[in-house]
Every structure is written in C-alpha cells, then in structure tokens.
C-alpha positions as CSV (number, residue, x, y, z in Angstrom):
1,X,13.7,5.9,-19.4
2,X,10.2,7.2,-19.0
3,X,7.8,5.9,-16.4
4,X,4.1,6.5,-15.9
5,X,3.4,6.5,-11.2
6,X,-0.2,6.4,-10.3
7,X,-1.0,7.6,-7.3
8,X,2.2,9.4,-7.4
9,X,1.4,11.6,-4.3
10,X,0.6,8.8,-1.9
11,X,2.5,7.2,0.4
12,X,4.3,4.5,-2.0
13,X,4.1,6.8,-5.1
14,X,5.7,9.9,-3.8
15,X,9.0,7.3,-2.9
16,X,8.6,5.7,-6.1
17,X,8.6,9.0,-7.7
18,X,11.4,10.7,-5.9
19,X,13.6,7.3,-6.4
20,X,13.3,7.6,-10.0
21,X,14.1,10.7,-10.3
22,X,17.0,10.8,-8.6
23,X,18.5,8.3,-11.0
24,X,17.7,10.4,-13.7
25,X,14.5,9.1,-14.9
26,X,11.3,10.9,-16.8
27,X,8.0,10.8,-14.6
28,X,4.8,10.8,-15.3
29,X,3.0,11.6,-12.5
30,X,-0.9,11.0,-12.3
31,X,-3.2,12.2,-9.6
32,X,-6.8,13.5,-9.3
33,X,-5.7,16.6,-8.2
34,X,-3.2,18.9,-9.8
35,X,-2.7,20.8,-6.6
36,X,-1.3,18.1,-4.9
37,X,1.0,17.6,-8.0
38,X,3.1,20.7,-7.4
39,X,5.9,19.3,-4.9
40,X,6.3,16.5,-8.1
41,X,6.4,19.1,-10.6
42,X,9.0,21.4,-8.4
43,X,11.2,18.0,-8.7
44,X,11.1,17.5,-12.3
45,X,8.0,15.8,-12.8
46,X,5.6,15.6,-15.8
47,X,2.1,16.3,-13.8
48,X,-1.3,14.4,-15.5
49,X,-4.3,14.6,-13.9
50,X,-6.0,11.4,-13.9
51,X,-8.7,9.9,-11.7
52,X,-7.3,6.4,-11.3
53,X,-10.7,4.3,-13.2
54,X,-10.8,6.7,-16.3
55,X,-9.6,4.4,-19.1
56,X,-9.6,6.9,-21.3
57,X,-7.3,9.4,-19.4
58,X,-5.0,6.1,-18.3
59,X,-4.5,5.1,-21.8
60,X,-3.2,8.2,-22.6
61,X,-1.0,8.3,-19.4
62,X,0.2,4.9,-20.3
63,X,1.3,5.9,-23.6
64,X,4.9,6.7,-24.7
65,X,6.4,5.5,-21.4
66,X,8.7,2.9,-20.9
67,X,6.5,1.2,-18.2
68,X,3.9,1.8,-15.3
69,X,3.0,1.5,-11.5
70,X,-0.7,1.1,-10.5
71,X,-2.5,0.4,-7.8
72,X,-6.3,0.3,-6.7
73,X,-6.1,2.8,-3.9
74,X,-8.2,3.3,-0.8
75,X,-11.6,5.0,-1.5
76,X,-13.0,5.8,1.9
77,X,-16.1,7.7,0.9
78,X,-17.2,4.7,-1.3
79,X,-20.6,3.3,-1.0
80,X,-19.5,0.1,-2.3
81,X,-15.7,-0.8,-1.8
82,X,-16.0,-4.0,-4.0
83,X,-17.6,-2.2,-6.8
84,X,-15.1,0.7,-6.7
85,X,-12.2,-1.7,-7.0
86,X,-13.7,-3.7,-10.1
87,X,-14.4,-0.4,-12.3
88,X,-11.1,0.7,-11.0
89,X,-9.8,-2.7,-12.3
90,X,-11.6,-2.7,-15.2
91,X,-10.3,0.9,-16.4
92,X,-7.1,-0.1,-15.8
93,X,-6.3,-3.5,-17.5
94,X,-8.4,-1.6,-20.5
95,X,-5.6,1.0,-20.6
96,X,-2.6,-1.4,-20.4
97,X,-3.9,-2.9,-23.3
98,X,-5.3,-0.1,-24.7
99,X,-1.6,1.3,-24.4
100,X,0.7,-1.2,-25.8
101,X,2.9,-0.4,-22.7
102,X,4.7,-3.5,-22.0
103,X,6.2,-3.5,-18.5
104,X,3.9,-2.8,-15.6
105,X,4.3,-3.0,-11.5
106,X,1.6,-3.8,-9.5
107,X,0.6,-3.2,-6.2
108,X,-1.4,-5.6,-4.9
109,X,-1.8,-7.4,-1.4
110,X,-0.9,-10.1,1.1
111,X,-3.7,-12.9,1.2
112,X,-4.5,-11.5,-2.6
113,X,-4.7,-15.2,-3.4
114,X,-7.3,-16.2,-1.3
115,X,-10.6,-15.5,-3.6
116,X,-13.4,-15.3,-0.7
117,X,-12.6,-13.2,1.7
118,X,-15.1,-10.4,3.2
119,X,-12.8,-7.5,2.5
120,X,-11.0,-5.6,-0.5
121,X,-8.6,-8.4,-0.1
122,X,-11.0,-10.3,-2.4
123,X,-11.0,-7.2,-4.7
124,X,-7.0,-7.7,-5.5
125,X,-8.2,-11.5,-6.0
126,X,-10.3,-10.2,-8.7
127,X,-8.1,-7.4,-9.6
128,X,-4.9,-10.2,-10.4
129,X,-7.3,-12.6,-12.5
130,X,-8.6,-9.9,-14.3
131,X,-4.5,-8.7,-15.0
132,X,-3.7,-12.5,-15.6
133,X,-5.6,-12.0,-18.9
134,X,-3.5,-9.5,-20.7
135,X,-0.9,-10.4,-23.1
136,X,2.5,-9.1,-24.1
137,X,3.3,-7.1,-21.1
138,X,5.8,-8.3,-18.5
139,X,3.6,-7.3,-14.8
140,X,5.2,-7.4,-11.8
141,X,3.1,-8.0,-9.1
142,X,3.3,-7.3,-5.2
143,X,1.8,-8.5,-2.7
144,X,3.3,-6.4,0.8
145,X,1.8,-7.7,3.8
146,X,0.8,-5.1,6.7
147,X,2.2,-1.5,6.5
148,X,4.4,-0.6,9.6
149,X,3.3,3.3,8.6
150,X,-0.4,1.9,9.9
151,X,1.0,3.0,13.4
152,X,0.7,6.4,12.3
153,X,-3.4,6.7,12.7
154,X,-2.2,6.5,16.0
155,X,0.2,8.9,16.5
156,X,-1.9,11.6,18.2
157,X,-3.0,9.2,21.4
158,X,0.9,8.1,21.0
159,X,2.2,11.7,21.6
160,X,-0.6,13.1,23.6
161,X,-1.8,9.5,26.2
162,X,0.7,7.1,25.7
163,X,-1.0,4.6,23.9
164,X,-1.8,3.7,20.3
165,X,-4.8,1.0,19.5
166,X,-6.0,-1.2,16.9
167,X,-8.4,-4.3,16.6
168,X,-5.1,-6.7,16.0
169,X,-4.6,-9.0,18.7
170,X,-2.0,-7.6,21.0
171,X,0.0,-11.0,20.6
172,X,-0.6,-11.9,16.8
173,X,2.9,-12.0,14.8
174,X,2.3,-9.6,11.5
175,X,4.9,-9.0,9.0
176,X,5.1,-5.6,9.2
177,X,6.3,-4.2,6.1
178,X,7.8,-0.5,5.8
179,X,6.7,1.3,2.7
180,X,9.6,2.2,1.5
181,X,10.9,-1.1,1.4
182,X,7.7,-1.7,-1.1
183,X,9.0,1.1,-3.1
184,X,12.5,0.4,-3.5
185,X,11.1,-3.5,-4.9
186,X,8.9,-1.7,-7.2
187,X,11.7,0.5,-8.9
188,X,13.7,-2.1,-9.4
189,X,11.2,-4.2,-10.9
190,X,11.0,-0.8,-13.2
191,X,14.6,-0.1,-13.9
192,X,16.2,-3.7,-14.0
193,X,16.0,-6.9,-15.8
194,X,14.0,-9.4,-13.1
195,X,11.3,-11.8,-13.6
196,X,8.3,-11.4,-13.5
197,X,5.2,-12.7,-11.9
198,X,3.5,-12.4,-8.6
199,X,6.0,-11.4,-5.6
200,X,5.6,-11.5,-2.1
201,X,6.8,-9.1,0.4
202,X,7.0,-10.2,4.3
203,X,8.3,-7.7,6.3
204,X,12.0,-8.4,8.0
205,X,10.7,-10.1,10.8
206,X,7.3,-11.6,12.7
207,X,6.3,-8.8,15.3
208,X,3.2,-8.7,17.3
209,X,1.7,-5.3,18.3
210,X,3.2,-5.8,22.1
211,X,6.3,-6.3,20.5
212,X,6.3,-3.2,18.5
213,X,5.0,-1.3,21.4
214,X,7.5,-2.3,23.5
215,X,10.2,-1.0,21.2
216,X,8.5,2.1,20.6
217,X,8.5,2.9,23.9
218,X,12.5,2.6,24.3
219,X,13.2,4.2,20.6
220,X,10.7,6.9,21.8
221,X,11.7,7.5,25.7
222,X,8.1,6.6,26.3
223,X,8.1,4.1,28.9
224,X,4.5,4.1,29.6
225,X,3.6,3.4,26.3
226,X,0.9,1.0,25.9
227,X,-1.1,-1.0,23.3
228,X,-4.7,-1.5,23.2
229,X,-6.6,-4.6,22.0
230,X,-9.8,-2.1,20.6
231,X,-13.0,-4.1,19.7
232,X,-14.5,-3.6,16.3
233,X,-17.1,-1.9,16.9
234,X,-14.8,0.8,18.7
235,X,-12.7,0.8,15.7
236,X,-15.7,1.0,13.3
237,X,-17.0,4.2,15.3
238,X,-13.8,5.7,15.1
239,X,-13.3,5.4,11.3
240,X,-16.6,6.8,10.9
241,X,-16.0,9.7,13.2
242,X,-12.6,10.6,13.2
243,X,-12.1,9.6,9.5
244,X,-15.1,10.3,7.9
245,X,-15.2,6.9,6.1
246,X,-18.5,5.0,4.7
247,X,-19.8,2.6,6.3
248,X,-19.3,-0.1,3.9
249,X,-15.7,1.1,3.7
250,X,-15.9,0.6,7.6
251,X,-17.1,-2.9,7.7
252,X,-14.6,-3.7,5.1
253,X,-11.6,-2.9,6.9
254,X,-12.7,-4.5,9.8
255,X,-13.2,-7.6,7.8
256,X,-9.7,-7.5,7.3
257,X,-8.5,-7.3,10.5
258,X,-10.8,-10.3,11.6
259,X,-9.4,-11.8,8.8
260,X,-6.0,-11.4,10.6
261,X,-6.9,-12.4,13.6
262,X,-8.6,-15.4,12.4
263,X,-4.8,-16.8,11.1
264,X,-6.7,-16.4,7.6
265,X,-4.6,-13.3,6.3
266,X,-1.3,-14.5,5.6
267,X,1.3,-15.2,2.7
268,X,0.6,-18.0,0.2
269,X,4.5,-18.8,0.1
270,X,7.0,-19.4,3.3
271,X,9.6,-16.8,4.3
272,X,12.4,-16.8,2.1
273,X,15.4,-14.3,1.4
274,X,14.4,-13.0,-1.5
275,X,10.7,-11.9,-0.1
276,X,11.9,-10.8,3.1
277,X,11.8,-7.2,3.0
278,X,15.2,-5.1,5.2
279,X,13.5,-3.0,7.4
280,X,13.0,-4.0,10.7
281,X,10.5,-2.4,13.2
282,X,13.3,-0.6,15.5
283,X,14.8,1.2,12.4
284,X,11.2,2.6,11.7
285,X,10.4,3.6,14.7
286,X,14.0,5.4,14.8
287,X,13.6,7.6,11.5
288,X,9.9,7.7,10.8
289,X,8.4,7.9,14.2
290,X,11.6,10.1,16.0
291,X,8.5,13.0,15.8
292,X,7.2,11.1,18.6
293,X,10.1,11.1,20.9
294,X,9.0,12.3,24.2
C-alpha cells in the first residue's frame, strides 16, 4: 500500500513514517522543506514538498495513494492562530475531495468538541465540522489529550537546575499521552480494517505534574527535582523570548492551559479500554528522558 504523511518530519509523522515503512509500505512524505526530508528519503521515502494549506500541492500529494494522515500543525510565527488553522483547514478538506482519496487519519485534539473555547482548540472544533462534510471517504479522527514529550521544553532547567515548569497546576490529573502511542493508533487506523469516526486517546493513566515530577526524579537519580507552578504571564514571556513565538500564538497557548486548569479541557467520553492509550509516565521517562539521567 501507498500512504501520503503530512508533516512527516515532526514528532508524530517521523514515527508514523518509520512504522510504515518497516512493514513494507510506500510513503509519501510531505514537508515544507526538502532539507529536512533527507533522513526520510535515506529510509525509502518518496520526498514532496508541500506547505501544509496549498490545496493545490495537497491534491496532488493525496493522489494515487491508498490513504492519508493530516494534521493542522503548530504555526508559532502566526499573526493570527485561528486564521491560520481555517485556511489550513480549508486547503485541506479541498484536497481530500479534490483527490478522491478515500481513507484519511486525522489528528485532531482533546476538548476538539467543545466549539468556544479561547484557543486553537476551537480551531480543531472548526477543523472536524468542516471534515464532517465530505463524503465517501472513511476519516479517522484523533483526539490525544496532553503530550507527555511536552516535558521536553523543559529539559535544559531539568539537566542543568533541577526543575522543569509550566502553568499546569502542580496537582491537576492530565492524561498524559506519549506520542508514539498516538502514532502506533494512527497506522493502524491506516493499515487495518477499523471503524471509523472520532476516537479519543487518554493517556494510560491520570497524573498530575507533582506526580510525574516525582517519578522523574527516581527514573532520573535526580532527587532534588522539583516542579514549578509558573504564572502566565512568566510562561507568555518565555515563549516570546526563548521561542520566538507571536504573540497571538502566545496568548493562545496560554488559553489552553487556563482552559486546563479551569476543569474545561477534558475528554467528551469516559475512560474506557479501548481509548486508553499503554504508555505510562515511568516508561517515558525511562527511554525518552534516560538523556537526563543525572
């Protein structure tokens, strides 16, 4: 089989990628930038260079293949994150249908149900009714709730002060969700016969960020490890500075995490087996964050 992977050097891509071609699939790789295609090439796969709202470009990419993963990725030099995301959206429903493809995974996000919220969560509200309208394609649809690799933007005040931050409350359960667990759902959804619809994905268990602190500090051999409760204006000036982010983008990440901490962020469906995703925190701070180790 063939597949189309947007985004297919980012964090969920590259895995989808890889995974699929390890079990002997054609890729299609798209990215903005064909220097950042090589490794993908070097591992068999087809390299297309896209921006992700040219429908034009998409259609084509979309063509000939036996199915598709998009997503609506992370802009942070936009001057208007809700804008961005609708003529991303836009281009990209026009290419499905423009296409004729007939099986394409989504990624889209926790609390994606929830139409007015202050944050690009509202833009994968939009995003899903505007995919709800296309016909004769099966779409898989995920909704991951908070990515465990978010502890990353961190990782130099881990290694170098003992501490890693973010506005979250220190003792607010999130379902922290590993990336590659997202990845391995959306091959499967590529490669086998499931149903389709919206899916959610809650991480394996309810952690707060003391909780996850205090395991990284025994996986790590940091026992001083700590975890600060940062305001939002701190976070906002560090995004700005350290990340070089807009300040729309800015506000609309930290819209988010109030929308967290407010208890208005969360699943529309309970916690179930079959959206409970396997990797716990201990096992990511064991492989992905064993850099760390003190």
């Amino acid at each position: 089989m063939k597949y189309t992977i947007l985004g297919a050097t980012g964090q969920i891509g590259s895995q989808i990628t890889e995974s699929l071609l390890s079990l002997g699939h054609e890729v299609r790789a798209i990215s903005r930038n064909r220097e950042s295609l090589d490794a993908m090439a070097k591992l068999g796969a087809e390299p297309f260079v896209s921006t992700l709202d040219d429908s034009q470009k998409l259609t084509e990419a979309f063509s000939d293949v036996d199915g598709a993963f998009t997503l609506i990725p992370p802009d942070l030099s936009a001057p208007n994150v809700r804008e961005f995301m609708r003529n991303t959206s836009r281009a990209q429903v026009k290419a499905i249908q423009d296409s004729g493809i007939n099986q394409v995974a989504i990624l889209s996000s926790i609390g994606a149900h929830i139409p007015d919220n202050d944050s690009h969560i509202s833009g994968h509200y939009e995003h899903e009714q505007r995919l709800a309208t296309l016909t004769d394609v099966d779409l898989h649809i995920f909704r991951p709730d908070y990515f465990m690799e978010n502890v990353l933007f961190s990782a130099g005040t881990i290694q170098n002060m003992n501490f890693w931050s973010s506005p979250l409350k220190a003792d607010l359960p999130i379902n922290m969700t590993a990336t590659k667990d997202i990845a391995a759902h959306v091959v499967s959804a590529l490669t086998e016969d499931q149903e389709t619809g919206v899916k959610e994905l809650i991480g394996h268990e309810s952690i707060s960020c003391l909780e996850a602190t205090s395991i990284m500090a025994e996986v790590l051999n940091r026992p001083e490890l700590k975890y600060i409760e940062a305001t939002y204006e701190d976070t906002k000036n560090a995004i700005i500075q350290y990340r070089g982010a807009s300040e729309n983008y800015t506000d609309d990440l930290i819209n988010m995490y109030k929308a967290y901490n407010d208890g208005i962020l969360v699943p529309e469906h309970s916690r179930t087996p079959e959206n409970t995703t396997p990797t716990s925190f201990r096992e990511f701070a064991e492989s992905t964050l064993a850099f760390l180790k003190a």
